[in-house]
C-alpha positions in Angstrom: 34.0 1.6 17.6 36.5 1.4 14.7 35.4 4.5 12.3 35.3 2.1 9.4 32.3 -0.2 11.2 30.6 2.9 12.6 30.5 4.7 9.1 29.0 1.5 7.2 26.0 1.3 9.8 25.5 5.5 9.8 26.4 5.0 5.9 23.7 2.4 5.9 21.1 4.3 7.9 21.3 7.5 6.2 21.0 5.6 2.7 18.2 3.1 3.4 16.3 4.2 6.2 15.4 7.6 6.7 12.1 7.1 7.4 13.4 5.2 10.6 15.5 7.8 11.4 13.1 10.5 11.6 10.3 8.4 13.6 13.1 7.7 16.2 13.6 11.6 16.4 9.8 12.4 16.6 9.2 9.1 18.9 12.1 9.6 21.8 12.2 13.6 21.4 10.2 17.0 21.3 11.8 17.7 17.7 8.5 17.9 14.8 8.1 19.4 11.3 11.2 17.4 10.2 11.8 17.5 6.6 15.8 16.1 6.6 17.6 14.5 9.3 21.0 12.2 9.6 22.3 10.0 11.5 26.1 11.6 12.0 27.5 9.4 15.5 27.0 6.5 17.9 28.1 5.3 21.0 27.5 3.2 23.8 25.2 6.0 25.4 22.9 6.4 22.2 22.7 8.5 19.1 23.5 12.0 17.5 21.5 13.5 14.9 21.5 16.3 12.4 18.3 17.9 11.6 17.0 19.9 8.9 21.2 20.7 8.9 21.3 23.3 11.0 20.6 21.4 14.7 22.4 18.4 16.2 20.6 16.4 18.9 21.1 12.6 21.0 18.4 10.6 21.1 20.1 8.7 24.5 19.1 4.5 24.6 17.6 3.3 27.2 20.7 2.2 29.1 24.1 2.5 28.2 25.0 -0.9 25.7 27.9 -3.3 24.9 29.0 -2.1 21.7 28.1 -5.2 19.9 24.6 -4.6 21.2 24.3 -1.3 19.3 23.1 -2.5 15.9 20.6 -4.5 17.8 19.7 -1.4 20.2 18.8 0.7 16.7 16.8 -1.9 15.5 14.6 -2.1 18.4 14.1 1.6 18.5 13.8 1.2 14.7 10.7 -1.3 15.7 9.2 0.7 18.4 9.2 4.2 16.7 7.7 3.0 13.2 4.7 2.4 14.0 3.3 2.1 9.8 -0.4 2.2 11.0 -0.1 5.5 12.6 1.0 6.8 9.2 -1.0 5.1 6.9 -3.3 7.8 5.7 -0.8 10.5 5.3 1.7 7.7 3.5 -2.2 6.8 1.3 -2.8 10.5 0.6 0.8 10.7 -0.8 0.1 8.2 -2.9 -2.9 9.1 -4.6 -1.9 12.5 -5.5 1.5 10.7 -6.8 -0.9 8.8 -9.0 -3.0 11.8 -9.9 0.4 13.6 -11.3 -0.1 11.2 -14.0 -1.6 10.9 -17.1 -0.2 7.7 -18.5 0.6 4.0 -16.7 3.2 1.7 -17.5 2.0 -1.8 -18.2 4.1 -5.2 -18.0 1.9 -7.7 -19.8 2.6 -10.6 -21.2 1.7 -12.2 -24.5 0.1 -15.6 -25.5 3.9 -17.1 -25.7 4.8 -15.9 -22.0 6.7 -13.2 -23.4 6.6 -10.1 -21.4 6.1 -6.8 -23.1 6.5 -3.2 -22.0 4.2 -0.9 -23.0 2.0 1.9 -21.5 -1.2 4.1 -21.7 -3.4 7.0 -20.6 -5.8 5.9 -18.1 -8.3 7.4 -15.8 -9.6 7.1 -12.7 -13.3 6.6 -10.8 -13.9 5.9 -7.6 -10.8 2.9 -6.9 -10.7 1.7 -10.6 -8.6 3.0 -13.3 -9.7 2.8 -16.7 -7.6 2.5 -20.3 -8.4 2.9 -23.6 -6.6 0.9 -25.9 -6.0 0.0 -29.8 -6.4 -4.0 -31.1 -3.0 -3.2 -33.1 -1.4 -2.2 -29.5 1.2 -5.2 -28.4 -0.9 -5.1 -25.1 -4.3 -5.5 -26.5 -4.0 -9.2 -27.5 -1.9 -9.7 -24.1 -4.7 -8.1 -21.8 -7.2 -10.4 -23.7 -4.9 -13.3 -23.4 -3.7 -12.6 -20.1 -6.7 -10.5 -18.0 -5.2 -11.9 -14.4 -1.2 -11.4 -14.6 0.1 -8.5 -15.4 1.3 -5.1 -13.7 1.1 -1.5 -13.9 3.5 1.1 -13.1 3.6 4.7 -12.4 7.4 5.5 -12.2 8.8 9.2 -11.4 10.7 11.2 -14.2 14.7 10.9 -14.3 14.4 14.3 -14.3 12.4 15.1 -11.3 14.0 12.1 -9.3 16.6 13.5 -6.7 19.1 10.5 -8.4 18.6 7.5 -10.4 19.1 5.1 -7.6 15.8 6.3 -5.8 13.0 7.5 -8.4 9.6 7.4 -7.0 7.6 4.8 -8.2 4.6 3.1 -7.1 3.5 -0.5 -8.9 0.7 -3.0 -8.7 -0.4 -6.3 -9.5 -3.5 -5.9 -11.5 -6.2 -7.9 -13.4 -8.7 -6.7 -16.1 -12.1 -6.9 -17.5 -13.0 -5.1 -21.3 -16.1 -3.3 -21.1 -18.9 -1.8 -23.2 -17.7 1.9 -24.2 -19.4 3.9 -21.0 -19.8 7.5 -22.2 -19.3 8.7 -18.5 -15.9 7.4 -18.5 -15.1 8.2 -22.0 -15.8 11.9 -21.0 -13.1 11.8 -18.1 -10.7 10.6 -20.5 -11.8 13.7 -23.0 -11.3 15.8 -19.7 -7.8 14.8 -18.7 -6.2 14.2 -22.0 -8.0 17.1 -24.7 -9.6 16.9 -27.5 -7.5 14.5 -29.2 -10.0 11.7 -27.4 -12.7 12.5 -29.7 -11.0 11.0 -32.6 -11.0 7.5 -31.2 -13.9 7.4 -28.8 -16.2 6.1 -31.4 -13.8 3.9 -33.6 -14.3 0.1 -33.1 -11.0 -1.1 -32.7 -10.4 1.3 -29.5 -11.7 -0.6 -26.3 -12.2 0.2 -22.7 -10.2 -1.4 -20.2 -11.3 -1.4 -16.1 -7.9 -2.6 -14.2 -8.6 -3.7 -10.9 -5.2 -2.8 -8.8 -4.3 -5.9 -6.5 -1.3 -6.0 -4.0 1.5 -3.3 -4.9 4.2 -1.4 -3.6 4.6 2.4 -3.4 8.6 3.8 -3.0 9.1 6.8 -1.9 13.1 6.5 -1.4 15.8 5.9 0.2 14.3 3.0 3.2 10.4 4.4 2.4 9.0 1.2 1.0 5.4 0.1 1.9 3.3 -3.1 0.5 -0.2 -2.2 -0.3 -3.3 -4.3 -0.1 -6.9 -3.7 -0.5 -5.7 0.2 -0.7 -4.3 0.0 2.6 -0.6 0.0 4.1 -0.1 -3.5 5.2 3.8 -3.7 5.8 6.8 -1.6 5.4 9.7 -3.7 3.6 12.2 -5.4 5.2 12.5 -8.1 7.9 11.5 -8.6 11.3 15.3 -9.9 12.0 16.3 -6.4 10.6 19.9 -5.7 8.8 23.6 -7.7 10.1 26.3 -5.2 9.9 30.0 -6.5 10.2 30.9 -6.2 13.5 34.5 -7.4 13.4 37.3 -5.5 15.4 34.6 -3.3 17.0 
């Protein structure tokens, strides 16, 4: 292979799906406990791997391939190793304590003229429903009322924390909303999380309660670690069942 086409697809693999990489590793070999791992060569007789960066390994195919049949070969061991039920509660687990880190959502509402507005606020959790107080002179008091059934929350990792821009953690959800009576249970977890500061507003009338009921979402981890959620459980990882096309030309 021409090093030009074999660096886009290890280029491409190391970028967008690590995930894949380390389930072929821990599918077709003895190696566990992986926490890093690359894709550094290919051939016709399989594929070499770093791991952790200190131990290369080849995970051989099945039988030696055409070169033109090596994206496809990857693909199919892709298929075969990432298996997204037999991860679903440790990927789950991950994602609640993401969700616990917080102490704020970020809400995409949109207002009685279609208009979508950005906005966000402290929320708690019971049981599988999150909770918000809100103000009536908040932009997304008036949207929530106008709009209960179509909007979305985010919970998005700091810039800071992120290991780049291009992949922040961030896990989002369609969402629909019902205002409630003021529940003093409730109003207690938010003086819990958030301090005293709560018992200013718990009593003022133009401070409501808010129960969001999270729909279908999608939780990010990085770099090819992209899951759909429904119903609180992992229904898909993204992409397609025809997989990636690489240029293949002069290979």
């Amino acid at each position: 292979m021409k090093n030009l086409d074999k660096n886009i697809i290890l280029s491409h693999m190391n970028k967008e799906h690590m995930d894949s990489i380390i389930n072929i590793i821990h599918k077709f070999t003895t190696e566990k406990n992986i926490s890093k791992a690359l894709m550094t060569d290919i051939d016709s007789t399989g594929i070499y791997f770093s791991i952790d960066d200190k131990k290369n390994i080849k995970v051989p195919f099945p039988k030696e391939v055409p070169v033109e049949e090596i994206p496809k070969t990857i693909i199919e061991m892709s298929k075969n190793a990432g298996k997204v039920e037999d991860k679903s509660k440790e990927i789950l687990d991950e994602l609640e304590e993401y969700i616990s880190s917080f102490s704020s959502l970020t809400l995409g509402t949109l207002s009685p003229e279609n208009r979508v507005t950005l906005t966000y606020a402290p929320f708690v959790k019971k049981d599988n429903d999150f909770y918000i107080l809100i103000s009536e002179v908040a932009d997304h008091y008036i949207n929530l009322k106008t709009n209960p059934d179509n909007f979305e929350i985010m919970f998005l990792e700091d810039e800071n924390k992120a290991i780049s821009p291009l992949v922040r953690k961030r896990a989002r959800f369609y969402s629909k909303c019902e205002f409630i009576e003021k529940n003093e249970e409730i109003l207690d977890l938010f003086e819990n999380k958030l301090g005293p500061h709560v018992k200013s507003v718990r009593n003022m009338e133009d401070f409501h309660l808010v129960k969001l009921t999270l729909l279908n979402g999608r939780f990010v981890k990085g770099f090819g670690q992209a899951y759909l959620i429904e119903n609180n459980k992992i229904i898909h990882m993204t992409g397609t069942n025809k997989g990636h096309k690489w240029n293949l030309k002069g290979i």
